[in-house]
LOBA-404356 format. One record per residue (C-alpha): residue number from 1; residue in one letter; x, y, z. Coordinates in pm, 1 decimal. Layout:
+------+------+----------+----------+----------+
! resi ! resn !       px !       py !       pz !
+------+------+----------+----------+----------+
!  NUM !    A !        X !        Y !        Z !
...
+------+------+----------+----------+----------+
! end
This chain:
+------+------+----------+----------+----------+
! resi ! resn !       px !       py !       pz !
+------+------+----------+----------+----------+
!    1 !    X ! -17819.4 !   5698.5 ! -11174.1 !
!    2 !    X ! -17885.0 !   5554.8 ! -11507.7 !
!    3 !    X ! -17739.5 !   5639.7 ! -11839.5 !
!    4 !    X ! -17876.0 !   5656.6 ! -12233.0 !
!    5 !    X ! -17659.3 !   5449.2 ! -12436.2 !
!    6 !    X ! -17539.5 !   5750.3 ! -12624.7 !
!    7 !    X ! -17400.4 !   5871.1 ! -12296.1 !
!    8 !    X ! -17240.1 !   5594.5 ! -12185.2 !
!    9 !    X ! -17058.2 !   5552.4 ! -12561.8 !
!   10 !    X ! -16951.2 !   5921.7 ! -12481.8 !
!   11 !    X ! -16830.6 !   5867.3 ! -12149.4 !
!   12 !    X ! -16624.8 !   5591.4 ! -12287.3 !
!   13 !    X ! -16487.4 !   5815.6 ! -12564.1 !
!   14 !    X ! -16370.1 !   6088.1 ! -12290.6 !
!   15 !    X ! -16203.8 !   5802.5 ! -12103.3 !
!   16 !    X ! -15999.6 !   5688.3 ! -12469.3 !
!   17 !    X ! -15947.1 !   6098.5 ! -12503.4 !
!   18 !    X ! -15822.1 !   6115.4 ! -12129.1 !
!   19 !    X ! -15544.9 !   5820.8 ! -12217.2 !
!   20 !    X ! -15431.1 !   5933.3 ! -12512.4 !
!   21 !    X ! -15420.2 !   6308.3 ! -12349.3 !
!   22 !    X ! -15234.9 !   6167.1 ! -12053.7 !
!   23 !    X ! -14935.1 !   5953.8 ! -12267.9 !
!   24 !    X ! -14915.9 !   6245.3 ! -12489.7 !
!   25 !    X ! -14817.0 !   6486.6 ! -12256.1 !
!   26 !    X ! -14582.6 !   6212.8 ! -12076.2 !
!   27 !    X ! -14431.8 !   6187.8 ! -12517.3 !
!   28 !    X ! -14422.4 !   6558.0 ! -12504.1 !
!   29 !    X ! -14255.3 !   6626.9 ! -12200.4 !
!   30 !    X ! -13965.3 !   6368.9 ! -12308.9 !
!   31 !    X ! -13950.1 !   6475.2 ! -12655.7 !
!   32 !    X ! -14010.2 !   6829.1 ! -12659.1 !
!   33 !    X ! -14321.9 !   7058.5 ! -12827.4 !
!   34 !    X ! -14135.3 !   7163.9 ! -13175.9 !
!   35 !    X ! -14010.5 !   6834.7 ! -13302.5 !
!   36 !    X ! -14046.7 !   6746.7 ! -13674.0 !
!   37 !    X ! -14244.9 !   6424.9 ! -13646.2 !
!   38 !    X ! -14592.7 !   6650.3 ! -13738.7 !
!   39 !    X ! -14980.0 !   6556.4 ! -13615.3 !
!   40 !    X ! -14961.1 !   6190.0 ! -13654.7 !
!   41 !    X ! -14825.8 !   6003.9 ! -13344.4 !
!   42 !    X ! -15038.6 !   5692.4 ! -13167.7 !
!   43 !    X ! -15100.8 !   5936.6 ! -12889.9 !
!   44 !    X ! -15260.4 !   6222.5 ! -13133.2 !
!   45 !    X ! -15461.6 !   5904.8 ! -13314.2 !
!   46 !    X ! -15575.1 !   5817.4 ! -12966.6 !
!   47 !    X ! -15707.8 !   6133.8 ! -12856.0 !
!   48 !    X ! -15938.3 !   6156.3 ! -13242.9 !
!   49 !    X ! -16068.1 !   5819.3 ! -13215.8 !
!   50 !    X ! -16168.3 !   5890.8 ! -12845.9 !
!   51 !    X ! -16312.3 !   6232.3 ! -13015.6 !
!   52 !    X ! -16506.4 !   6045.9 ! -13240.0 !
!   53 !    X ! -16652.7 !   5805.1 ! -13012.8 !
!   54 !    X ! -16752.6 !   6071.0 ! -12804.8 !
!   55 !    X ! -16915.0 !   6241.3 ! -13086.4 !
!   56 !    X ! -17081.5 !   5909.8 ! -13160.2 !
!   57 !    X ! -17241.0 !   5916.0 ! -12854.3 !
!   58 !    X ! -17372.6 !   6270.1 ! -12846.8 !
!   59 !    X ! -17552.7 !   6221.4 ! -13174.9 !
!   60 !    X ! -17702.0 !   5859.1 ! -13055.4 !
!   61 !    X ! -17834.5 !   6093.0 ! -12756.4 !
!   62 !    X ! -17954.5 !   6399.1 ! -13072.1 !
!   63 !    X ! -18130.0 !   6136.8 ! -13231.9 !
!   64 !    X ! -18286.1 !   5946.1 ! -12977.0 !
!   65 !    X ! -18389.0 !   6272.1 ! -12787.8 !
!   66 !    X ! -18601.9 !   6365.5 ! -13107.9 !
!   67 !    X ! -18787.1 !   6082.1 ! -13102.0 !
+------+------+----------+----------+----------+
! end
């Protein structure tokens, strides 16, 4: 099966999204849900660069599908 570059760069953006998912439940499960530390852990800045690259690749696959 072959894949459009913006599909791959998506694919690779759910696997950054999966990791930072994954160690951020592990962080929550030793920490707790309500702790005061807020939105911005290395986990939660994992999983929205993964969300951008993913969104990356679903434009590159928009704009190459218009073509």
């Amino acid at each position: 099966m072959k894949f459009t570059t913006g599909i791959k760069i998506s694919l690779l953006g759910t696997g950054i999204e999966a990791i930072g998912i994954f160690f951020d439940i592990l962080h929550h499960l030793d920490i707790g849900i309500t702790t005061p530390e807020g939105l911005v852990t290395p986990f939660h800045l994992t999983i929205f660069v993964g969300f951008l690259v993913n969104f990356i690749g679903v434009l590159t696959t928009l704009s190459k599908s218009r073509k």
